[in-house]
MMTF fields as JSON, N, C-alpha, C and O atoms, coordinates in Angstrom:
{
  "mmtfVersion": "1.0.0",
  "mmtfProducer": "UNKNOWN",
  "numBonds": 471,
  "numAtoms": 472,
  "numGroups": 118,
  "numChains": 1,
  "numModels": 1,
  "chainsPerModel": [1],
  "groupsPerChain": [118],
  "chainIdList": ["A"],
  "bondAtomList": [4, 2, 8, 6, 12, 10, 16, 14, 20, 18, 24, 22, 28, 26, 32, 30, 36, 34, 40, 38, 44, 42, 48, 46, 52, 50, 56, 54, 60, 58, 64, 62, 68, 66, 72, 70, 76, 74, 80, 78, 84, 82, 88, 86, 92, 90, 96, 94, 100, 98, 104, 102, 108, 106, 112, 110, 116, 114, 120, 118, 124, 122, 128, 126, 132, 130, 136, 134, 140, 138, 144, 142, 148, 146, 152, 150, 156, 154, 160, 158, 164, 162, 168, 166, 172, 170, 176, 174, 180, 178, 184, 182, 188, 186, 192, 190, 196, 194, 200, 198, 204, 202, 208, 206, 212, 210, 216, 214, 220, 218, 224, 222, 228, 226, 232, 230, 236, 234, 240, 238, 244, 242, 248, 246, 252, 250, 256, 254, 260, 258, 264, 262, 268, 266, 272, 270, 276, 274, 280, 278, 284, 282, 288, 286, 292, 290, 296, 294, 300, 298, 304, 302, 308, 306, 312, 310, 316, 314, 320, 318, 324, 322, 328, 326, 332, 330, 336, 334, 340, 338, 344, 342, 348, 346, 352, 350, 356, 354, 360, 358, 364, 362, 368, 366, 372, 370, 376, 374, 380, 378, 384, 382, 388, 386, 392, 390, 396, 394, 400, 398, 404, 402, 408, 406, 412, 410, 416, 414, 420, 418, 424, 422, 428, 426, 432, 430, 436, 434, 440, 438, 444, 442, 448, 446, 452, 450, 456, 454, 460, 458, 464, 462, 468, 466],
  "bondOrderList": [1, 1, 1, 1, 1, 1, 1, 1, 1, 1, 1, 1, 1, 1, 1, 1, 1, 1, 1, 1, 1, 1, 1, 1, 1, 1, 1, 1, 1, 1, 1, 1, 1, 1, 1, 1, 1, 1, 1, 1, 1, 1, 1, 1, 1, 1, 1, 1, 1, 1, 1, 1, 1, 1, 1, 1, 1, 1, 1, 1, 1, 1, 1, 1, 1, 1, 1, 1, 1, 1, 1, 1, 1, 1, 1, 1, 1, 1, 1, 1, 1, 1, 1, 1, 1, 1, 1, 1, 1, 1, 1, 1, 1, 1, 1, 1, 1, 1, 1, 1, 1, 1, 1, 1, 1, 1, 1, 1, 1, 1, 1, 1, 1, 1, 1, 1, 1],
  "groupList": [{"groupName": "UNK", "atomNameList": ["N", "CA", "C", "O"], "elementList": ["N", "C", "C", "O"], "formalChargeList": [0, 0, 0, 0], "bondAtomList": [1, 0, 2, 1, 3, 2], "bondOrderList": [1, 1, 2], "singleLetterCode": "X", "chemCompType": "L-PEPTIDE LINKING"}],
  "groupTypeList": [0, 0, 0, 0, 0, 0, 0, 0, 0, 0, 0, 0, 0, 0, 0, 0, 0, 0, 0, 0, 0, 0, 0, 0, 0, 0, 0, 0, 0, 0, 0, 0, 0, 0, 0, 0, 0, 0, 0, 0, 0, 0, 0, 0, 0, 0, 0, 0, 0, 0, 0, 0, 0, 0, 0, 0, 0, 0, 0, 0, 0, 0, 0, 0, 0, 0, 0, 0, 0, 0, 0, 0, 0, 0, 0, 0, 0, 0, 0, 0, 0, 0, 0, 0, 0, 0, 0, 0, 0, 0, 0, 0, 0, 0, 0, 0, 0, 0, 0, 0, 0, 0, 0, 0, 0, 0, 0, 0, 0, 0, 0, 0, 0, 0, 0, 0, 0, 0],
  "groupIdList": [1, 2, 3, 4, 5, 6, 7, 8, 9, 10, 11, 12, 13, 14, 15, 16, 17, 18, 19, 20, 21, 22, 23, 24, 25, 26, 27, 28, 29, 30, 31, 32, 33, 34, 35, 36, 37, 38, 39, 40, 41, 42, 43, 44, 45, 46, 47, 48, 49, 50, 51, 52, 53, 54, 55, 56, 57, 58, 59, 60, 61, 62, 63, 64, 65, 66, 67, 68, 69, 70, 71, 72, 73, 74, 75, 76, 77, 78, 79, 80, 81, 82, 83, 84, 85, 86, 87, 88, 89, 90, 91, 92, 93, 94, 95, 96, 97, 98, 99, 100, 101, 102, 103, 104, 105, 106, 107, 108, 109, 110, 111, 112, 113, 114, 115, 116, 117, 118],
  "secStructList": [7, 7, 7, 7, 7, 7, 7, 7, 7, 6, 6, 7, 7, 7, 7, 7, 7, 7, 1, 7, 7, 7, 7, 7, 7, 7, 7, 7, 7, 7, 7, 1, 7, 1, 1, 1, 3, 3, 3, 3, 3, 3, 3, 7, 6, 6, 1, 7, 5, 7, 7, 7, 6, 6, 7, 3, 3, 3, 3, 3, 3, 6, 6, 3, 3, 3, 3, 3, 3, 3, 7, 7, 6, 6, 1, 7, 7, 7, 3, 3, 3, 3, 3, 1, 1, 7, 1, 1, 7, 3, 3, 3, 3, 3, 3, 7, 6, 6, 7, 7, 7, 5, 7, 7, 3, 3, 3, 7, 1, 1, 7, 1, 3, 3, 3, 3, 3, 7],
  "xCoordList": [0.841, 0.0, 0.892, 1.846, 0.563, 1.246, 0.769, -0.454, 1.342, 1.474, 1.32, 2.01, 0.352, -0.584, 0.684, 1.366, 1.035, 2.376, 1.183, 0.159, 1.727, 1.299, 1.549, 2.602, 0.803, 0.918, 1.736, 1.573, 2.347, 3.049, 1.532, 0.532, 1.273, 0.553, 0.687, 1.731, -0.275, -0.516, -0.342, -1.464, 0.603, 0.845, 1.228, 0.989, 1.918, 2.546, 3.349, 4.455, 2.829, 3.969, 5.075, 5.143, 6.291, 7.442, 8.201, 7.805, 9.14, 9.97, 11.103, 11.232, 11.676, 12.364, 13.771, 14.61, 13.908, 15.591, 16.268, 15.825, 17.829, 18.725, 19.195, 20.261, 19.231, 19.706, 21.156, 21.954, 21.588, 22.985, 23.033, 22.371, 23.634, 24.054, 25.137, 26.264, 24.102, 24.705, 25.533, 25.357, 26.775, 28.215, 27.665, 26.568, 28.613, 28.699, 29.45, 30.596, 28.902, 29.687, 29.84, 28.945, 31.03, 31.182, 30.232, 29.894, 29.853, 29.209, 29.96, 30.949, 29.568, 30.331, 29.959, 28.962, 30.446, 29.702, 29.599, 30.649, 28.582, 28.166, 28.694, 28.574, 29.57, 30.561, 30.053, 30.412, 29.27, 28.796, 27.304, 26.788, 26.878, 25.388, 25.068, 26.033, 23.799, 24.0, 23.958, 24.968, 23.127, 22.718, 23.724, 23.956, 24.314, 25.323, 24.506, 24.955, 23.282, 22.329, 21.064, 20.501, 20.351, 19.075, 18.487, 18.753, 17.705, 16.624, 14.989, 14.892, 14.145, 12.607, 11.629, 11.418, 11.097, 9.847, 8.913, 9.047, 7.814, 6.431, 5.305, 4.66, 4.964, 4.149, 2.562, 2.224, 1.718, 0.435, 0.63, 1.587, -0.802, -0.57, -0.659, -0.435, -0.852, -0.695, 1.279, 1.884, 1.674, 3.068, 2.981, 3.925, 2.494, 2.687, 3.221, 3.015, 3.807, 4.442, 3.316, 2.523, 3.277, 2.468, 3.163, 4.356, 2.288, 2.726, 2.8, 1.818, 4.116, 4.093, 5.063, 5.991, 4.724, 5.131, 5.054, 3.941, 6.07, 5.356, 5.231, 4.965, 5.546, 5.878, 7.376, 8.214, 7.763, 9.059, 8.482, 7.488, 9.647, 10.265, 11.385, 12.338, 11.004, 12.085, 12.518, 11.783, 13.946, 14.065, 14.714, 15.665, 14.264, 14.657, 15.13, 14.478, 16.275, 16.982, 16.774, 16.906, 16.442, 16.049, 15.426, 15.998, 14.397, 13.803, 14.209, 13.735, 15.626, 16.054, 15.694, 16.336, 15.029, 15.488, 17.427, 18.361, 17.339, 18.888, 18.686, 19.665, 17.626, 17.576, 16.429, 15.471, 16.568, 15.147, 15.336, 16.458, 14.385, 14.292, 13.331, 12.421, 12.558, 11.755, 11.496, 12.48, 10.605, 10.047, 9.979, 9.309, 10.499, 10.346, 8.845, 8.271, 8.233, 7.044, 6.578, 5.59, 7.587, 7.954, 7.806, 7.82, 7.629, 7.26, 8.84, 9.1, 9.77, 11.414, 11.862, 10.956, 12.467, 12.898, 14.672, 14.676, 15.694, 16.919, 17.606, 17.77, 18.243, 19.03, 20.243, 20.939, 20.479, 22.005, 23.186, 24.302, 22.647, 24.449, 23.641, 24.163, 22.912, 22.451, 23.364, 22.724, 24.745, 25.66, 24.565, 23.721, 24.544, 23.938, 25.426, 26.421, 25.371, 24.167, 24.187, 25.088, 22.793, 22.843, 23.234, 23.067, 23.708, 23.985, 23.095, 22.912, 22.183, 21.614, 19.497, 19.094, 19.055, 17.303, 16.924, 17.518, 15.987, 15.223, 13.811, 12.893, 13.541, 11.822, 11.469, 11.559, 10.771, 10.73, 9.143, 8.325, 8.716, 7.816, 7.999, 9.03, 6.436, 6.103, 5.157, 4.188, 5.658, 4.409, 3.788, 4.385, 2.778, 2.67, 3.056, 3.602, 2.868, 3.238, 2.968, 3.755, 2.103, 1.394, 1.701, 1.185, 2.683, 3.021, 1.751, 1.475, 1.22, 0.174, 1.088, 1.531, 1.251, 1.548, 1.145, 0.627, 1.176, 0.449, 0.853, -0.009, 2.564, 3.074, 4.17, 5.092, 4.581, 5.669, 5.751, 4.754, 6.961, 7.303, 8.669, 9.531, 9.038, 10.171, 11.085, 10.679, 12.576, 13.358, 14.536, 15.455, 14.658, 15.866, 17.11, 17.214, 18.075, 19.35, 19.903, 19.076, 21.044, 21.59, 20.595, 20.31, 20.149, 19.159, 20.154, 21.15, 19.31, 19.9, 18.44, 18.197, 17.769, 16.423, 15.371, 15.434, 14.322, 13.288, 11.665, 11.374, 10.866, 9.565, 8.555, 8.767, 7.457, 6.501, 5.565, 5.67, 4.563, 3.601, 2.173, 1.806, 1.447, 0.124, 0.2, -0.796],
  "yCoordList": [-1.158, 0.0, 1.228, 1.314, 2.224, 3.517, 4.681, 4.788, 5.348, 5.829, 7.678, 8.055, 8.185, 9.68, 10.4, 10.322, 11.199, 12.207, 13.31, 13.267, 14.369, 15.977, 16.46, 16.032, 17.624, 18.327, 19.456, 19.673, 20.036, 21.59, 22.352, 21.671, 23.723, 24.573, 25.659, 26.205, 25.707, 26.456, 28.051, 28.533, 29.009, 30.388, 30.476, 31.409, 29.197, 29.383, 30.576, 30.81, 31.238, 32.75, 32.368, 31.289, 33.14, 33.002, 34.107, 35.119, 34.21, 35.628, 36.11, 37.277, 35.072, 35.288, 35.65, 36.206, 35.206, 35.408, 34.682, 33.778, 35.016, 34.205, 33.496, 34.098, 32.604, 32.15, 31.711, 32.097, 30.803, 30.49, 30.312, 29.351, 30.927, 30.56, 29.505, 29.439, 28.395, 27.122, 27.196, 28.001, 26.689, 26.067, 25.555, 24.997, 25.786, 24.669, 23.504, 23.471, 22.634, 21.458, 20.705, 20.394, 20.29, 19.086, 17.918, 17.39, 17.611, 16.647, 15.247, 15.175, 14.12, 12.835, 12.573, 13.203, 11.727, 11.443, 9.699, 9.07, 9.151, 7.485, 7.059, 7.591, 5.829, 5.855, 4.021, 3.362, 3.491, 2.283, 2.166, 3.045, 0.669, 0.588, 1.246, 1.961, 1.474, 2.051, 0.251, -0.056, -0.733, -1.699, -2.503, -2.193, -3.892, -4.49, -5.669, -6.392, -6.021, -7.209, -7.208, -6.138, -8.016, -8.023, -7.614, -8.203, -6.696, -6.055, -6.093, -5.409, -6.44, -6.45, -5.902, -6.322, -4.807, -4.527, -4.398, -4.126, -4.68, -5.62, -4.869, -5.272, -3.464, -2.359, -2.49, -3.524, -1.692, -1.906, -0.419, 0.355, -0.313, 0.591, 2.067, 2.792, 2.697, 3.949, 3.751, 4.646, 2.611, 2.673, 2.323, 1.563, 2.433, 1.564, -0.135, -1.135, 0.13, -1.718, -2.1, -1.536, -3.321, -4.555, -4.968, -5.237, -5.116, -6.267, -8.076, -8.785, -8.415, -9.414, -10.322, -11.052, -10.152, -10.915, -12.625, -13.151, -13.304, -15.016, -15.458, -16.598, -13.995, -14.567, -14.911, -14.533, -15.61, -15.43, -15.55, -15.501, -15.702, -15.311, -16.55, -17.001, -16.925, -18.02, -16.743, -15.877, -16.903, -16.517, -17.61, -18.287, -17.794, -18.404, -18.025, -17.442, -18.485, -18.616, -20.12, -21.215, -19.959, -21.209, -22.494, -23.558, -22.205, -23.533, -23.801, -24.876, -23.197, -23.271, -22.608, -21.558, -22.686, -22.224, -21.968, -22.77, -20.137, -20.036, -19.363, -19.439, -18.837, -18.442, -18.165, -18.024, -18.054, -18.118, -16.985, -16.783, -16.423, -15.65, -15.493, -15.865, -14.859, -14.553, -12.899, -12.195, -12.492, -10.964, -10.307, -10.839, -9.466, -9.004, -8.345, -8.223, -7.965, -7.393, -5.866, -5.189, -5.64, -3.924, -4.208, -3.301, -5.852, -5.748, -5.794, -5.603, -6.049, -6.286, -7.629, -8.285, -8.267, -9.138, -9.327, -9.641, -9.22, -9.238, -10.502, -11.354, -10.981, -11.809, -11.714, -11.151, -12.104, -12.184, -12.551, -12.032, -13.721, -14.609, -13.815, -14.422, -13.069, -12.275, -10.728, -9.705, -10.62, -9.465, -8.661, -9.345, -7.152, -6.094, -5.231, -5.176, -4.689, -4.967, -6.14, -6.66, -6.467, -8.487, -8.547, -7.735, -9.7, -9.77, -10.271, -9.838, -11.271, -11.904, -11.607, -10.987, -12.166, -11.75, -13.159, -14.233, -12.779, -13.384, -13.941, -13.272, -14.942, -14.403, -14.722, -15.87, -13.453, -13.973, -14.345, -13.555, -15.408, -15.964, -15.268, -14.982, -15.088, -14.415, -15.438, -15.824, -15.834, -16.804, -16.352, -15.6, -16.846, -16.91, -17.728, -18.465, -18.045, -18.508, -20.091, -20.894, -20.527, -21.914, -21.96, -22.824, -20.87, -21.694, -21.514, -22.391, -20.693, -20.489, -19.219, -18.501, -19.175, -18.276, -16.921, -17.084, -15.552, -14.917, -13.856, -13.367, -13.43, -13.118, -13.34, -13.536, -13.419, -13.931, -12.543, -11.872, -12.146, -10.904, -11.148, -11.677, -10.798, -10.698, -9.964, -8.822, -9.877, -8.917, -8.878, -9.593, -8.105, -8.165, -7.822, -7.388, -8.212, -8.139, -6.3, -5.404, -6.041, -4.81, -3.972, -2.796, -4.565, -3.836, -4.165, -4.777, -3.488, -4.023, -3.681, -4.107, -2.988, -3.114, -3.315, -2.94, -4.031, -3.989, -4.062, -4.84, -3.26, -3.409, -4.35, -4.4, -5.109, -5.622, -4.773, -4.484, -4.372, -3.541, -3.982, -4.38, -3.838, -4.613, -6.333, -7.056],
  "zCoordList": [0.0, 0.0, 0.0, 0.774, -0.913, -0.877, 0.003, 0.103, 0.494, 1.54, 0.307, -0.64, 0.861, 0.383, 0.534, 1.555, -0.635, -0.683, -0.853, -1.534, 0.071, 0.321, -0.619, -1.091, -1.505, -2.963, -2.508, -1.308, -2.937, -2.99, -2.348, -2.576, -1.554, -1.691, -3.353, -3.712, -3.899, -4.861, -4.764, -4.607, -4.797, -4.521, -2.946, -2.18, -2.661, -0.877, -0.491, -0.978, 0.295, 0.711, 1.06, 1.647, 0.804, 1.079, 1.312, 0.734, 1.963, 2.466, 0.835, 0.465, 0.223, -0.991, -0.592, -1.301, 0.778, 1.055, 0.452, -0.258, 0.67, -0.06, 0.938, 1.06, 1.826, 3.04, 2.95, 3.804, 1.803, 1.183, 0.089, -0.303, -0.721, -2.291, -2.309, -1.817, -3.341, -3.574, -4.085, -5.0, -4.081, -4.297, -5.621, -5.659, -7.001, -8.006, -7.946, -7.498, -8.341, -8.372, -9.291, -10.076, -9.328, -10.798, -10.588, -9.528, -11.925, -12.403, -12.438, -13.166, -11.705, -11.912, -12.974, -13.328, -13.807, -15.1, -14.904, -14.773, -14.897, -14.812, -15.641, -16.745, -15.459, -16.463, -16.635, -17.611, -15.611, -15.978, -14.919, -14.227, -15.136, -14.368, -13.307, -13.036, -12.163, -11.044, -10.578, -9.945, -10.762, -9.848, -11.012, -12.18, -10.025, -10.323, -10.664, -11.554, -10.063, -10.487, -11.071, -10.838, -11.774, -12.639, -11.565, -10.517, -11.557, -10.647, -11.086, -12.104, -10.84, -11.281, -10.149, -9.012, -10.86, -9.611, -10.654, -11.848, -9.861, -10.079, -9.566, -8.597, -10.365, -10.382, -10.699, -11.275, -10.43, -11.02, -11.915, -11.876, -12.832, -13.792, -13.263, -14.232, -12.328, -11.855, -11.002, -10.411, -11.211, -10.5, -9.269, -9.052, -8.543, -7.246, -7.236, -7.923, -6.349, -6.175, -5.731, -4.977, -6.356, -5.308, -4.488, -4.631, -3.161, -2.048, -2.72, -2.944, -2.896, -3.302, -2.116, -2.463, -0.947, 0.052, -0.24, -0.276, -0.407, -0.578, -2.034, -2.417, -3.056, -4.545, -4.824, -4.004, -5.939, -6.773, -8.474, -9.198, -8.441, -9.788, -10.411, -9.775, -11.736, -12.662, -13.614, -14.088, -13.743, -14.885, -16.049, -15.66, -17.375, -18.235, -19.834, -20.701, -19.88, -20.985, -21.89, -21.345, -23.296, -23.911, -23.177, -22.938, -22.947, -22.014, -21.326, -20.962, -20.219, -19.069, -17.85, -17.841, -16.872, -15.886, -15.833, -15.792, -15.869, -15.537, -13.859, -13.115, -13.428, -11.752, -11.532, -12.291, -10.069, -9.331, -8.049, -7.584, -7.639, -6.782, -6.178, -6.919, -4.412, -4.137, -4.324, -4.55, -4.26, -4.245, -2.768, -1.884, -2.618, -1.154, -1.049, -2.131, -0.039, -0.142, -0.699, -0.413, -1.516, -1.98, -3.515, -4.347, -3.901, -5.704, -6.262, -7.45, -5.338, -5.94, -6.265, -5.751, -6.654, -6.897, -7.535, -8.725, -7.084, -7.048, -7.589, -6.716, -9.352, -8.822, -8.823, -9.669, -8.145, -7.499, -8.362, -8.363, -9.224, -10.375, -11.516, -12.451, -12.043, -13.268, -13.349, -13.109, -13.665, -13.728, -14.648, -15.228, -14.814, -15.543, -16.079, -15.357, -17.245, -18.286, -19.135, -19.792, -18.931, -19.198, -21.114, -22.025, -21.055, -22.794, -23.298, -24.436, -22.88, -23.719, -22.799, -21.815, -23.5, -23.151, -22.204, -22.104, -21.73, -21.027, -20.805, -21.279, -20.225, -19.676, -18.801, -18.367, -18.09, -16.41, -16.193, -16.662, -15.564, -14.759, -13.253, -12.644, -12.851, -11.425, -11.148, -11.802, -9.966, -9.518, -7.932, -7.161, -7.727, -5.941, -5.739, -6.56, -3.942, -3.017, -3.422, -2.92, -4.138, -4.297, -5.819, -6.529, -6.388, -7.695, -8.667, -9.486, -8.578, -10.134, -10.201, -9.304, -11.847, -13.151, -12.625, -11.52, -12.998, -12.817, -13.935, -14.666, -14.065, -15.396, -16.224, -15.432, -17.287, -18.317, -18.849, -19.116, -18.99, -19.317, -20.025, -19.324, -21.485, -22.001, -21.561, -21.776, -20.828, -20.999, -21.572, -21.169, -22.51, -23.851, -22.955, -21.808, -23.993, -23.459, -23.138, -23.306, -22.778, -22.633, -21.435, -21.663, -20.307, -19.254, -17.534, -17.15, -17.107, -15.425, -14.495, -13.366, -15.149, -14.233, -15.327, -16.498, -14.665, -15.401, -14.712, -13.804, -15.234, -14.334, -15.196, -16.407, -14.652, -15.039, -14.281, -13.089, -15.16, -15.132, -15.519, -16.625, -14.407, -14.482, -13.671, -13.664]
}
């Protein structure tokens, strides 16, 4: 369950001081992935995670199971021996707790996160 984010006030008063003028700073430049492992979160269509407490996840390469994972209750799913950015594609199975299907989702090669949506 998502938790109600407060809107900006619309024309909020403000004093318009300068309290400290920000420092520039150099730009790091990302020079490779941020996440080092296949990452999957498991959204509904406005974006919220599902609570998927008690699901996992297969992932498969050519009719293989190549890994398996559970989902934490935040809609994540982490695997661990899957290095990013992956070379080759995938397809991941989401199951519950009792093992019924629920989605098969393609993910192509050259990624390190990916969401299933819906």
């Amino acid at each position: 369950m998502a938790v109600a984010r407060v809107k900006p006030q619309l024309g909020a008063r403000s004093t318009g001081k300068v309290i400290k003028r920000a420092v520039p700073r150099t730009l790091v430049k990302q020079t490779g992935p941020i996440f080092s492992r296949l990452t999957v979160v498991w959204v509904a269509n406005n974006g919220v995670p599902f609570d998927t407490a008690g699901f996992f996840a297969r992932l498969i390469r050519n009719n293989r199971v190549v890994a398996t994972a559970s989902f934490d209750r935040f809609g994540v799913v982490r695997f661990n021996n899957i290095r990013t950015l992956t070379n080759v594609s995938y397809t991941i199975q989401a199951f519950n707790a009792n093992g019924v299907l629920f989605r098969s989702r393609f993910i192509p090669a050259g990624v390190e996160t990916f969401a299933i949506i819906g």
